[in-house]
VEXTIRO-10005 format. One line per field, with one value per residue: chain; x, y, z of N, C-alpha, C, O in turn. Coordinates in steps of 0.1 Angstrom, whole numbers, plus 5000, padded with zeros to 4 digits. Example, Ala and Ser with C-alpha at 12.3 -4.5 7.8 and 13.67 -1.06 7.14 Angstrom:
% VEXTIRO-10005
mol: [A,A]
npx: [5132,5128]
npy: [4943,4978]
npz: [5078,5071]
capx: [5123,5137]
capy: [4955,4989]
capz: [5078,5071]
cpx: [5132,5129]
cpy: [4967,5000]
cpz: [5078,5079]
opx: [5142,5134]
opy: [4967,5011]
opz: [5085,5080]
This chain:
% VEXTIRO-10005
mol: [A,A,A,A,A,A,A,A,A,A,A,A,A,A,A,A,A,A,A,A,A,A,A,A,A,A,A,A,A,A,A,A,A,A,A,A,A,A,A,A,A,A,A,A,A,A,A,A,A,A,A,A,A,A,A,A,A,A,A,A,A,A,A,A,A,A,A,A,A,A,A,A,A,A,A,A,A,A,A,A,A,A,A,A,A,A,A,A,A,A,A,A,A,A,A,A,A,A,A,A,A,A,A,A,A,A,A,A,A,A,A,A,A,A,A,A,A,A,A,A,A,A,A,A,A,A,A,A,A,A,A,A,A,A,A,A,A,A,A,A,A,A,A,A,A,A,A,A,A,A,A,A,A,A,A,A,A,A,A,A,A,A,A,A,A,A,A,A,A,A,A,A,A,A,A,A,A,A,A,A,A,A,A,A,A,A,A,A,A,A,A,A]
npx: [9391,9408,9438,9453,9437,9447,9474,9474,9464,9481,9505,9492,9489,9516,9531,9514,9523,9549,9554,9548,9559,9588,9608,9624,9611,9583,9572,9564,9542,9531,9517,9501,9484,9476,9459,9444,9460,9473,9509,9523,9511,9518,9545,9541,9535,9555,9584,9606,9613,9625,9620,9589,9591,9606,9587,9565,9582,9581,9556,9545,9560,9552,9528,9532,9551,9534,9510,9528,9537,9514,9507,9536,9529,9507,9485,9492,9509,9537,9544,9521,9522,9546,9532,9509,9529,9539,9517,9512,9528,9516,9491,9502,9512,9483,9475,9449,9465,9482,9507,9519,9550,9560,9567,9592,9610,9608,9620,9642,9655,9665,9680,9708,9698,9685,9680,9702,9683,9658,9673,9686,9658,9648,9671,9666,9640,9647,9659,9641,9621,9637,9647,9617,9613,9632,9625,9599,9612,9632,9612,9598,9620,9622,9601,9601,9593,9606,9636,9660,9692,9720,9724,9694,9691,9703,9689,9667,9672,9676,9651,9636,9646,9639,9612,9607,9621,9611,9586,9589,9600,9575,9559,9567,9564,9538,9527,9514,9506,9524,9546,9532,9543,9570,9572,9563,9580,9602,9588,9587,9614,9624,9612,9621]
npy: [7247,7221,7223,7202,7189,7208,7205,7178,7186,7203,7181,7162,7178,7186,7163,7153,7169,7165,7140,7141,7164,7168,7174,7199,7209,7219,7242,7263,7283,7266,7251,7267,7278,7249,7242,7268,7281,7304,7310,7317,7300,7276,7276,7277,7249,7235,7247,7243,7237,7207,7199,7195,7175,7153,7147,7138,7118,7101,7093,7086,7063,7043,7035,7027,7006,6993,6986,6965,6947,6938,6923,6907,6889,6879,6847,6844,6830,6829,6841,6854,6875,6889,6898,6916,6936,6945,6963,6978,7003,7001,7009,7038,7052,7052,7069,7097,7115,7099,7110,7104,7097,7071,7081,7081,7073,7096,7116,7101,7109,7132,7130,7143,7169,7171,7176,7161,7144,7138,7125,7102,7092,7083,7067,7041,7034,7026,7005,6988,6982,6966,6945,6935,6923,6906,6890,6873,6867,6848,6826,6822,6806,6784,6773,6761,6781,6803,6805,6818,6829,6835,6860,6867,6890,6908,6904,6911,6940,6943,6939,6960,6984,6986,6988,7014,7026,7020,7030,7061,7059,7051,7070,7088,7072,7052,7049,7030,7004,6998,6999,6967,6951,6954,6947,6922,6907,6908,6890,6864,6860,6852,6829,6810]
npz: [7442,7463,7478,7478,7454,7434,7433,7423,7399,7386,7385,7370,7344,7334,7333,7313,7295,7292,7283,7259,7243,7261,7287,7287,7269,7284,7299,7330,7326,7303,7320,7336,7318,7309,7328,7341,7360,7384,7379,7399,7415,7410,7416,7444,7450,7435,7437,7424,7387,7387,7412,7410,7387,7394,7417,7396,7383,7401,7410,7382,7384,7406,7399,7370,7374,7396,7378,7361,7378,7387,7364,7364,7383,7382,7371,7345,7312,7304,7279,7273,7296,7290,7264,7275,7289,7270,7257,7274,7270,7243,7247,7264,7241,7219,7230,7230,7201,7192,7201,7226,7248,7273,7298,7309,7292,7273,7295,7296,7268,7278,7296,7305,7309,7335,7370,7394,7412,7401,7377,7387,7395,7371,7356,7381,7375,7347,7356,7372,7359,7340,7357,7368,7337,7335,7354,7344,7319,7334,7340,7313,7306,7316,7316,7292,7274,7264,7240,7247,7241,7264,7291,7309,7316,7300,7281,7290,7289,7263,7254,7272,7263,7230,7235,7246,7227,7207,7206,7204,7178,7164,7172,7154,7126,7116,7139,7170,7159,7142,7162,7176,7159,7157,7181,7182,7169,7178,7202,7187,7181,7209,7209,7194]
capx: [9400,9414,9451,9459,9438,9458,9489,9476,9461,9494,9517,9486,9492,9534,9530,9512,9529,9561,9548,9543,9567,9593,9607,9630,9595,9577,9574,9551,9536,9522,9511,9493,9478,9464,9444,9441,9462,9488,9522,9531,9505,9526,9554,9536,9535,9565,9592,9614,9609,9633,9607,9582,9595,9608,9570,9561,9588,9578,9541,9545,9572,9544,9516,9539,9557,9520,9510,9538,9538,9504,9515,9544,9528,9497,9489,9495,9520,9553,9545,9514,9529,9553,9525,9503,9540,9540,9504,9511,9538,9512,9483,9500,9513,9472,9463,9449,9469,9493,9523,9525,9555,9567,9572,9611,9617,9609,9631,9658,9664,9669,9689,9720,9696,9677,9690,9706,9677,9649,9680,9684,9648,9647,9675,9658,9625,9645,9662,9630,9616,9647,9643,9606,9613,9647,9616,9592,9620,9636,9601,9593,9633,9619,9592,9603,9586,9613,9647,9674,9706,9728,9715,9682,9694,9706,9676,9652,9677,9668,9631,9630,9650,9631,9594,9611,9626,9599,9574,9597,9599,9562,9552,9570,9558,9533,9522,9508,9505,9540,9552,9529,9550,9586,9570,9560,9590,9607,9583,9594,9628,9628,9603,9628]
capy: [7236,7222,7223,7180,7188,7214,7198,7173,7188,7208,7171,7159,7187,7187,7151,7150,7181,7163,7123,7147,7171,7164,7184,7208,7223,7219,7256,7266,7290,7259,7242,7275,7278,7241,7244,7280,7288,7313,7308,7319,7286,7260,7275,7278,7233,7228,7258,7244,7226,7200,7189,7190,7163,7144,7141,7132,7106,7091,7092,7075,7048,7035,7037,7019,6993,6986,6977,6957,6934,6929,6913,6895,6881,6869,6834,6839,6816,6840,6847,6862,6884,6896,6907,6927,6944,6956,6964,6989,7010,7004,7021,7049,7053,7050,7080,7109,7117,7088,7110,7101,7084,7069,7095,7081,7072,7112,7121,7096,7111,7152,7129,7154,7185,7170,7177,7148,7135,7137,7120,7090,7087,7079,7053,7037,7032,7013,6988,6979,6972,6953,6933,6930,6914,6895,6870,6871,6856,6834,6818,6816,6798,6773,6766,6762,6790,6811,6797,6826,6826,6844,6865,6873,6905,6911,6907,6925,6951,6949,6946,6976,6997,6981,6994,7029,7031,7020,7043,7069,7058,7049,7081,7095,7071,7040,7043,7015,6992,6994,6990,6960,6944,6952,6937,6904,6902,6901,6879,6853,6855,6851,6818,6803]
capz: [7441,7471,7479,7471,7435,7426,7432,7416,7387,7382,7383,7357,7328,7333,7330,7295,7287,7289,7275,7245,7241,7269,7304,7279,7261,7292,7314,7344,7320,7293,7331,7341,7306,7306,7340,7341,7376,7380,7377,7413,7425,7406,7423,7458,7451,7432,7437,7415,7378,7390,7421,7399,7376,7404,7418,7382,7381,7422,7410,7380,7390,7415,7390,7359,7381,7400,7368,7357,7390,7389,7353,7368,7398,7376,7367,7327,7304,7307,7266,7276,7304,7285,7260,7282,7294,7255,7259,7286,7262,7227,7253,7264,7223,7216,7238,7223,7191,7194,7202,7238,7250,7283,7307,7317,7280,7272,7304,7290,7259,7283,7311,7307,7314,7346,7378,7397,7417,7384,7368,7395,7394,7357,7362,7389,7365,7340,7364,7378,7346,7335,7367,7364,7328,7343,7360,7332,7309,7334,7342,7305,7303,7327,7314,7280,7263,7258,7240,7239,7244,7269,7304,7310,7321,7288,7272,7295,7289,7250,7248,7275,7249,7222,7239,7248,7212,7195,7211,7200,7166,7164,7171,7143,7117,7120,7151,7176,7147,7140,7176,7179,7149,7161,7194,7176,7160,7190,7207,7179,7182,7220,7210,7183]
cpx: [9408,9432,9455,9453,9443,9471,9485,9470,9473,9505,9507,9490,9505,9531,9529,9515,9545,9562,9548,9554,9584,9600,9614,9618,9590,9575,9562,9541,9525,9517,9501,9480,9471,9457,9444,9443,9473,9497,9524,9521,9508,9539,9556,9536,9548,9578,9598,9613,9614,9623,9598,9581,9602,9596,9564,9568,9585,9565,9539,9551,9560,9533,9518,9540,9544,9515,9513,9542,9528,9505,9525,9540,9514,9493,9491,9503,9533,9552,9532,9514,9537,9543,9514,9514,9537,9526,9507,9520,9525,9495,9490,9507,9495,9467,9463,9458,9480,9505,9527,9532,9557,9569,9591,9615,9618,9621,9644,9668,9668,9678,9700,9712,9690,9686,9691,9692,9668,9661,9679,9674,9645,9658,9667,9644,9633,9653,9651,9623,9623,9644,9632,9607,9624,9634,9609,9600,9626,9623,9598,9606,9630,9610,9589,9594,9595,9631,9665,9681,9713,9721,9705,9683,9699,9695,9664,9656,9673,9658,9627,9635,9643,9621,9599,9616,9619,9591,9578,9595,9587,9556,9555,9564,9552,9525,9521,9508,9520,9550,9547,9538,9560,9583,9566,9571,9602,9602,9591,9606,9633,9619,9609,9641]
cpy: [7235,7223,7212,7183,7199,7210,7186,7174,7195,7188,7163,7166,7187,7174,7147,7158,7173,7147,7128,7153,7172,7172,7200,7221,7223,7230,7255,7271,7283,7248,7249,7276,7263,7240,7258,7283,7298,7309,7303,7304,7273,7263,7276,7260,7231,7243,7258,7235,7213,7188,7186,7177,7154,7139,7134,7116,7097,7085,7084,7060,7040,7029,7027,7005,6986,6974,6967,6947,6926,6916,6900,6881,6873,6857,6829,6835,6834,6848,6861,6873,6896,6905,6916,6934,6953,6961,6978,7002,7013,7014,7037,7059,7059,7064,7092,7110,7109,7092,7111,7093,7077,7080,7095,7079,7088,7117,7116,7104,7128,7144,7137,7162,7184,7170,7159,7140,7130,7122,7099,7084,7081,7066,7041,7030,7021,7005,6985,6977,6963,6942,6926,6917,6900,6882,6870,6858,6846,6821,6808,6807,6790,6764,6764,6769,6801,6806,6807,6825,6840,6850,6867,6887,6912,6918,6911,6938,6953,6954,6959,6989,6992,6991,7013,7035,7036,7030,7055,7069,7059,7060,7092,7094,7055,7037,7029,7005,6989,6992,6976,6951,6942,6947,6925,6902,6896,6887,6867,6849,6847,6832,6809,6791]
cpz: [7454,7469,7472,7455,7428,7422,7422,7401,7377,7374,7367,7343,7327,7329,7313,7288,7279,7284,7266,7239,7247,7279,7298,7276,7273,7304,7320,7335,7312,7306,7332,7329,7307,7317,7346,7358,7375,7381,7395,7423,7419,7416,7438,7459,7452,7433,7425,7401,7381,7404,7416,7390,7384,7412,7412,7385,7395,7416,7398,7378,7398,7410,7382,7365,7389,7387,7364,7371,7393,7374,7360,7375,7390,7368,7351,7325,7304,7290,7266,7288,7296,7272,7262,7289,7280,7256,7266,7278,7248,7234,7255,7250,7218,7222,7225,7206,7186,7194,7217,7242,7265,7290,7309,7305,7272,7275,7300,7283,7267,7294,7316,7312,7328,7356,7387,7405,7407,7377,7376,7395,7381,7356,7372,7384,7359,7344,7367,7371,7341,7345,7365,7354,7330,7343,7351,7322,7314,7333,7328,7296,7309,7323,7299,7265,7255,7255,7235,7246,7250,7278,7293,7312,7308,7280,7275,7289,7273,7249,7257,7262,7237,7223,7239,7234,7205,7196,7205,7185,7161,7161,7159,7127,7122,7133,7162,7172,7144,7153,7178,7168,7153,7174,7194,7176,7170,7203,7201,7184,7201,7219,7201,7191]
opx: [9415,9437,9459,9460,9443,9476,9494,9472,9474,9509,9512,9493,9507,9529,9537,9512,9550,9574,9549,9559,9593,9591,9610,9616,9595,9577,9552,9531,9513,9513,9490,9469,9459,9445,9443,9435,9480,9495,9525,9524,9503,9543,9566,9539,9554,9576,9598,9612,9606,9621,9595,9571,9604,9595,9558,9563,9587,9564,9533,9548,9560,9530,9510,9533,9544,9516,9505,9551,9528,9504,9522,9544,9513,9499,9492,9511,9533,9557,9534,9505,9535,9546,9510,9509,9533,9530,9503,9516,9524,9490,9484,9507,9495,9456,9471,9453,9487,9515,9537,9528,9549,9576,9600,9626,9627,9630,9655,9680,9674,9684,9702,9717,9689,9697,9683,9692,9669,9656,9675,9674,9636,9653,9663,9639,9630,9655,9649,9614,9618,9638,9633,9604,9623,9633,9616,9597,9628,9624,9596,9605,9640,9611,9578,9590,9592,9639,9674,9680,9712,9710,9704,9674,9697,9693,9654,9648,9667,9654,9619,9630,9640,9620,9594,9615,9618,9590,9569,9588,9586,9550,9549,9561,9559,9518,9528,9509,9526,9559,9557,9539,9563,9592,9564,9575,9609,9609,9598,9608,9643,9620,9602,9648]
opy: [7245,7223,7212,7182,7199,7210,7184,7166,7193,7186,7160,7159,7189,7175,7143,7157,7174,7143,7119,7148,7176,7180,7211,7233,7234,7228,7248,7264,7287,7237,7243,7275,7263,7237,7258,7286,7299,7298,7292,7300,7262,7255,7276,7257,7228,7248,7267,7223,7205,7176,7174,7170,7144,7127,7124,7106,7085,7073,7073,7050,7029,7018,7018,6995,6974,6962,6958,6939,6915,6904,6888,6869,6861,6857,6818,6836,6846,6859,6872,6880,6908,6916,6924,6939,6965,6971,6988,7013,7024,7024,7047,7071,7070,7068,7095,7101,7113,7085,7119,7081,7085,7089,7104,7084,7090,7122,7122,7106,7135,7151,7139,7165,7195,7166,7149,7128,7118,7111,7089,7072,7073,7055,7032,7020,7009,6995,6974,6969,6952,6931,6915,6905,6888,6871,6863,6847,6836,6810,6796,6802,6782,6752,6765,6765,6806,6804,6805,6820,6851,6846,6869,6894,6924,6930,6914,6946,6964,6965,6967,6999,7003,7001,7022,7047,7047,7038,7061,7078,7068,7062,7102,7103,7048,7027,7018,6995,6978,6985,6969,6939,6930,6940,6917,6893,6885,6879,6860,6839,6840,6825,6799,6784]
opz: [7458,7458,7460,7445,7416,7411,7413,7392,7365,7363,7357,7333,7315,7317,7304,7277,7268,7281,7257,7230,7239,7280,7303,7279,7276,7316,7316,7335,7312,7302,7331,7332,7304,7314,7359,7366,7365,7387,7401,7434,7422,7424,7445,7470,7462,7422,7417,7405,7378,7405,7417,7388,7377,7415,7417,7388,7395,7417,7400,7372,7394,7415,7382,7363,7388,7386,7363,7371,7399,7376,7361,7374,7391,7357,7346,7334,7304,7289,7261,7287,7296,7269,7253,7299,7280,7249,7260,7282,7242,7228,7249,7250,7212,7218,7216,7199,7176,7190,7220,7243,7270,7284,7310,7304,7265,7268,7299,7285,7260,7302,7328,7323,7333,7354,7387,7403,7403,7373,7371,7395,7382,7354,7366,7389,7361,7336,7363,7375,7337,7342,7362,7357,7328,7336,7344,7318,7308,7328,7328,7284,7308,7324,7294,7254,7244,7264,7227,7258,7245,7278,7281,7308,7308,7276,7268,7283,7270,7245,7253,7257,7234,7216,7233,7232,7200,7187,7198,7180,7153,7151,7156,7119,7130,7136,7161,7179,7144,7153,7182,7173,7154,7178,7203,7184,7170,7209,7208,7190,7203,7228,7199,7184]
């Protein structure tokens, strides 16, 4: 294995180590154990858990937000936008055993224990999804698809805590099926 797929097979298994469980449970030891390296060659990449999960959070900020621009910028009705955004949250819900959540919605709920840059970087994620949704909803305020009342900034700011909630919740009871519900439900209200 070269050098780049170690590193990157290391930021792979911390990754879904911690979408699952979150950065708290997450040691070198259950990294070295799922791709069978030693300890001392996660800490030959990453020295410190804290770079580590700051990698994670760079790598998938680029990855998420890619996603979610190719959404924005694409020529669908602002209602249909906004539901391939929930789409992107009821997939990574759907993986494997459906208790995968959000990587930054995980990190959220440990934000006290992450050190300050990890922490910045997890901020950082959900402004630029609030923003993202910001244009989504004014577009679909424009174009009289969407009739709520009060900022837009408001109410990106919900449905992101909504999607990060729910996933949360979801995975406890209902799954995907039951996020896609409390993600209707809100669709409605924002269409009333």
């Amino acid at each position: 294995m070269t050098s780049t797929d170690t590193k990157t097979a290391i930021m792979d298994a911390a990754q879904d180590l911690i979408q699952r469980g979150g950065a708290n449970a997450m040691s070198y030891q259950d990294v070295s154990d799922a791709i069978g390296i030693r300890k001392a060659s996660i800490h030959h990449h990453f020295p410190t858990k804290d770079r580590l999960i700051g990698a994670i959070i760079q790598r998938y900020a680029v990855y998420f937000l890619g996603l979610v621009d190719g959404i924005v910028e694409s020529k669908l009705d602002p209602v249909d936008k906004l539901r391939k955004y929930i789409g992107l949250f009821e997939a990574t819900l759907s993986d494997g055993k459906q208790d995968k959540a959000c990587l930054c919605g995980m990190l959220g709920a440990e934000l006290s224990t992450l050190g300050s840059p990890s922490a910045t970087g997890v901020r950082r994620f959900y402004r630029d999804n609030e923003a993202r949704l910001v244009h989504v909803l004014e577009e679909g305020r424009e174009k009289g698809k969407f009739h709520f009342k009060g900022e837009a900034k408001l109410v990106a700011a919900m449905i992101f805590a909504l999607l990060e909630g729910g996933v949360l919740i979801a995975r406890a009871e209902g799954g995907p099926k039951r996020l896609r519900a409390m993600a209707e439900q809100a669709l409605k209200l924002l269409q009333q």
